[in-house]
N, C-alpha and C positions, 0 to 999 in steps of 0.2 A: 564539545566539538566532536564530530564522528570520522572515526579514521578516513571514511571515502571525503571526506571534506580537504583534513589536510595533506593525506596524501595528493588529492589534485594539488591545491596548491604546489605544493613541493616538487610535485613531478612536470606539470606544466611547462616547467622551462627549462626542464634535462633535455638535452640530445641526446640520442644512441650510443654516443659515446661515452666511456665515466666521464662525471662530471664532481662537483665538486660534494654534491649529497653524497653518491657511491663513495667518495675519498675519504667524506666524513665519516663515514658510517662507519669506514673500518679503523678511523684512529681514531674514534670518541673516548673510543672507553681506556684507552691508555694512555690519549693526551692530558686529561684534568680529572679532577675527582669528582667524575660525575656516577649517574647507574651507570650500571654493566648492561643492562637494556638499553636497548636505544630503537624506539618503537615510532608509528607515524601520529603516536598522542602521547603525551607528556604532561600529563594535566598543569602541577602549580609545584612551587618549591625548587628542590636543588635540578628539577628536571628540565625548568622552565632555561635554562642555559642554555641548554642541547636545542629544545624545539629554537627558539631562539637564532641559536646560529643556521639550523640548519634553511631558518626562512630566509634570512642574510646571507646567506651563501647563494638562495638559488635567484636570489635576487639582484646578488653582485654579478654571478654569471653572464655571460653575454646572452646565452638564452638562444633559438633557432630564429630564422629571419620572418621578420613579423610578427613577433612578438608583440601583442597589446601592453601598451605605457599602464595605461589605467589597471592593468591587473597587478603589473610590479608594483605601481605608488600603493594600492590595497594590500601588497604584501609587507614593503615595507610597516604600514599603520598597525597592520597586526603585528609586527616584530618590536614596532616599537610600544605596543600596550602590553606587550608579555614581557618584557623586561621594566616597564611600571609593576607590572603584578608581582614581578620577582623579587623589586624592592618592598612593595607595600604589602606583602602578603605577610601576617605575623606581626605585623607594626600597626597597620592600620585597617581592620577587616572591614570595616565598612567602605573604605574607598579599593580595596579588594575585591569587594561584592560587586561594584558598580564597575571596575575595570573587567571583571569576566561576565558582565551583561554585554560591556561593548565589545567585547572577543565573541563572543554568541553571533551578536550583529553582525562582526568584520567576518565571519567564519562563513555565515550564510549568504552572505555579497561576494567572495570569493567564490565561493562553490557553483553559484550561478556566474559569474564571470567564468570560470574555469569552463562550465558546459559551453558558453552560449558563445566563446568569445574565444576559445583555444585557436593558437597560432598554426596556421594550413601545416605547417611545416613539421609540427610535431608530433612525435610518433602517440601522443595520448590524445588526438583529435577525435572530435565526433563527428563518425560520416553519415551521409546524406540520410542513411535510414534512422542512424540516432534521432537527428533532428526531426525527422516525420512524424518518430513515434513521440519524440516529446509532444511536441505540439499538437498532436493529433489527442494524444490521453488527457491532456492538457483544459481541453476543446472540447473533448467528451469523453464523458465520465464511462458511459454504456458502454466500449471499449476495454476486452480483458486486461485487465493491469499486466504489464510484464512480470515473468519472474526473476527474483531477484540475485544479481550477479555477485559472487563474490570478489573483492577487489584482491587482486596481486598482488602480493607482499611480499621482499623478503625472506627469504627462510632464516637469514642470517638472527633477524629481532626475535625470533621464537628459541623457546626453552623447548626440546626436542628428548620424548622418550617414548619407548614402547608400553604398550599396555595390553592389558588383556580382557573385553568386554562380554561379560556372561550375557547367557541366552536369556531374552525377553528385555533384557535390559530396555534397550528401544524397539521392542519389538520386533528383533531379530532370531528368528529362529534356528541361529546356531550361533556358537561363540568366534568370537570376531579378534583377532590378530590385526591391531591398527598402531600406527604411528600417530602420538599424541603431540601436537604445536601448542604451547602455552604462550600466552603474551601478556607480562604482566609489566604493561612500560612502568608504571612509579614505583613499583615493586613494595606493595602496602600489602600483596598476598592474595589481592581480590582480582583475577581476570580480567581482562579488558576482551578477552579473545581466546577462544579455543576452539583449537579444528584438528579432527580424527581424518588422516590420510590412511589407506589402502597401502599398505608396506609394499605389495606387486607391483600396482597400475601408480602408487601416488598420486590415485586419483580423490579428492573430495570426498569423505562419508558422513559427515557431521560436524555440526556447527555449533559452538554456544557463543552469545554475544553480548555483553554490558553494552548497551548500545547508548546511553544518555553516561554514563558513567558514575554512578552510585554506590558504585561496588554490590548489585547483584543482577544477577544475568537475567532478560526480559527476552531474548530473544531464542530458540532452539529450531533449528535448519536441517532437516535431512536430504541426501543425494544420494542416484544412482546414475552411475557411470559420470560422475562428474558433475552432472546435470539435477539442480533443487527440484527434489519431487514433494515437500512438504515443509510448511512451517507455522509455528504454535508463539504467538505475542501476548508480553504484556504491556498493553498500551498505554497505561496510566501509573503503572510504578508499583500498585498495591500490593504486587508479589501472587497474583493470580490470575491465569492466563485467559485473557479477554477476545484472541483473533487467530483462526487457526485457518489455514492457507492448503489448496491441493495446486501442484503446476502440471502441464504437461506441454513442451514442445516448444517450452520458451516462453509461455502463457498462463495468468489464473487459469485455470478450470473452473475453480470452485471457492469460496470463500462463507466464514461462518462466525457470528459475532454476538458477542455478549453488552447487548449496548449498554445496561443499567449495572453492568460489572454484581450482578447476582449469583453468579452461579450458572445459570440457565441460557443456554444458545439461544437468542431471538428472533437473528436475523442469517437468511442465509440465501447466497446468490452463486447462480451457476453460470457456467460459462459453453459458449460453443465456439468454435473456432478463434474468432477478433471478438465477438459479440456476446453480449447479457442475454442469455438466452432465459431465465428464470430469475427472480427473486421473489420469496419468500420471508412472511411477519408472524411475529407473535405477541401484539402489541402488549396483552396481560398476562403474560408468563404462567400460561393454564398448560404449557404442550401442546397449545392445537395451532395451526395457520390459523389467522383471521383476516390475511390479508397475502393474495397471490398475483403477483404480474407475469405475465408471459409474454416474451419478443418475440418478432419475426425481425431479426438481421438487429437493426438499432432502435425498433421502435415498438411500440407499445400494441400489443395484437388482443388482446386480453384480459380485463382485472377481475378477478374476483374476489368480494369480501364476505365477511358475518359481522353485519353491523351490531348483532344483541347479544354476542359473544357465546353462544351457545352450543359450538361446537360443530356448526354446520354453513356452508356458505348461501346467503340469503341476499344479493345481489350479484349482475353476469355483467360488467359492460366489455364491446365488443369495437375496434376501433379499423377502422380503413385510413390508407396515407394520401395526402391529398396536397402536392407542392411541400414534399417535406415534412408535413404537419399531419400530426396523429388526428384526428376527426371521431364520434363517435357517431356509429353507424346504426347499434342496437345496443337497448340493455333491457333484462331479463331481471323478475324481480319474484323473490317468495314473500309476498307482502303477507301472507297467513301462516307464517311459521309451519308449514307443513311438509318443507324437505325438499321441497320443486317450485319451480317458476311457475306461479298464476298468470304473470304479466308483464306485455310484451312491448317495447317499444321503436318506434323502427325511424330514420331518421333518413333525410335527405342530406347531402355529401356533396354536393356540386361545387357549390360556393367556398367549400373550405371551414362554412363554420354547421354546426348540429342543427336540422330543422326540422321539429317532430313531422311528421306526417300519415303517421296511423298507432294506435295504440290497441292489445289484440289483450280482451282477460279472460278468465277461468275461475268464475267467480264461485262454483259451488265445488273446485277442485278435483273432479271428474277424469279432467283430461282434455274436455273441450272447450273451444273456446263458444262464450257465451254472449260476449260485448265487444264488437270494435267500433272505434271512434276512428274519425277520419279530421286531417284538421288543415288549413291553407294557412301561410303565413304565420304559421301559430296558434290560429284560429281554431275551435271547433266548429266543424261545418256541417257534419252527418254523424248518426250513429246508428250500427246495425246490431238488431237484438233478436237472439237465437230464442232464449227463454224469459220472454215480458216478466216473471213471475220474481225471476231472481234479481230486479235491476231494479233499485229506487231512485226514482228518477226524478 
């Protein structure tokens, strides 16, 4: 479960005022003999108490008015399969295994109840523009992913000291005077969470995150002025970084990815304003593009490939919008491996779908063109020939 998971839960149904989480929080650790951490994940074991109460507490609370029913009975479900887990954990792993598949499930049901479904009244509501952007990125893909917010927490559940980070370290070229937040809720020594503050401003300057909870860190976040300008994932666990992220203004920019987890960047997409303005392939891992699309706003303006992988691009197709709908208008082709288009195809667009209607070649690669075909409904109907000599007909 990912901290932004339960901390929604959790917080969903505090009011502004302390409620009985804040109450809890600050007498956990001297009511019972639980950790001295008391963090918004708790994985399994003597920590599974704490999460526990703290989901039955916010669930006994009266909560703000209009509060969704359906979200408390899913809180309570979760509260009551983590106190299954806390008995059957160590006695019987395999009905352990199966009790934290359905905490996975109730965790992922909550977290969309918590977005879709938060009470008007509470101060962790999602307003009008949340919900836009949800749906809208949702809906389409070709839309700059946002970047990624860090959740609120506490200062009280972090282990707090100063440090001292030398020059280059992250690429910073001078030495850095930061405030270190450790968070290590089951307290096994392996992070769950750490964030470098700005001793000054206490503003954000780095991120490390266990984000699946494994005990090692997949995820690293850097910020300026508060604000993620960069971040470096490991997507699949392997322990080497598969997704590296630029933001700017609240926005991807830019995104770069190792689909086949080789080593080698493959794939990589840019961004302009809301919009895919590029993405670039490397479908056999030689170094070269073999494959380019270029947008205009959301739609396809552009592709260009190298079908025979050879290093150089050896198809142009060229697209017009037509009712929403990309249409191909022209493509361009080096059918003789010689580094340029021979040949030209030109289409009609009216209708919405592709319909050839002249085709222009270059057949002794000159520069000019030597052959055009003319064709109705698909048909060839004419052909005009510059030089008889070059055309076997």
């Amino acid at each position: 479960m990912k901290h932004s998971q339960l901390v929604g839960v959790v917080c969903a149904h505090l009011e502004p005022a302390p409620g009985p989480l804040e109450t809890l929080l600050r007498v956990a650790p001297v009511a019972a003999p639980m950790p001295q951490r008391v963090g918004p994940f708790l994985p399994f074991g003597r920590s599974l108490v704490v999460l526990s109460a703290l989901l039955i507490a916010c669930v006994a609370s009266p909560g703000p008015a209009g509060a969704q029913p359906s979200l408390d009975d899913a809180a309570i479900d979760q509260a009551e399969l983590l106190r299954q887990l806390r008995e059957a954990d160590g006695d019987d792993e395999e009905m352990a295994d199966d009790i934290r598949d359905q905490l996975d499930r109730q965790a992922e049901l909550l977290q969309g109840m918590d977005e879709t479904s938060a009470p008007s009244a509470s101060p962790y509501e999602l307003g009008e523009a949340d919900l836009e952007r949800l749906s809208a990125q949702s809906a389409e893909p070709r839309l700059a992913p946002n970047a990624p917010e860090p959740r609120e927490l506490p200062a009280a559940i972090f282990e707090t000291k100063k440090v001292e980070i030398e020059k280059g370290t992250w690429s910073n070229e001078e030495d850095l005077q930061l405030e270190q937040r450790i968070l290590d809720a089951d307290g096994d020594g392996k992070p769950e969470l750490v964030r470098w503050h700005s001793i000054d401003s206490g503003q954000l300057v780095r991120e490390h995150e266990d984000s699946n909870y494994d005990g090692v860190t997949d995820t690293w976040t850097d910020y300026r002025d508060g604000d993620p300008v960069g971040r470096v994932r490991d997507t699949n666990d392997d322990g080497n970084p598969d997704s590296w992220e630029r933001f700017g203004e609240g926005r991807t920019t830019e995104s770069q990815v190792d689909r086949d987890d080789d080593g080698v960047r493959d794939a990589f997409f840019r961004y302009e304003g809301r919009y895919l303005a590029e993405e670039k392939h490397d479908a056999n891992n030689d170094g070269k593009i073999d494959l380019r699309i270029s947008y205009d706003r959301k739609y396809r303006a552009q592709v260009e490939e190298d079908h025979d992988k050879d290093g150089r691009f050896d198809s142009w197709t060229f697209y017009v919008v037509v009712d929403e709908r990309e249409v191909v208008t022209r493509v361009e082709l080096d059918r003789n491996s010689r580094g340029f288009a021979d040949t030209f195809e030109f289409f009609e667009t009216g209708s919405g779908e592709p319909l050839l209607v002249r085709r222009e070649e270059d057949i002794n690669g000159d520069g000019q063109i030597d052959l055009v075909s003319f064709y109705l409904d698909g048909r060839l109907v004419r052909r005009d020939i510059a030089v008889p000599d070059l055309v076997n007909l």
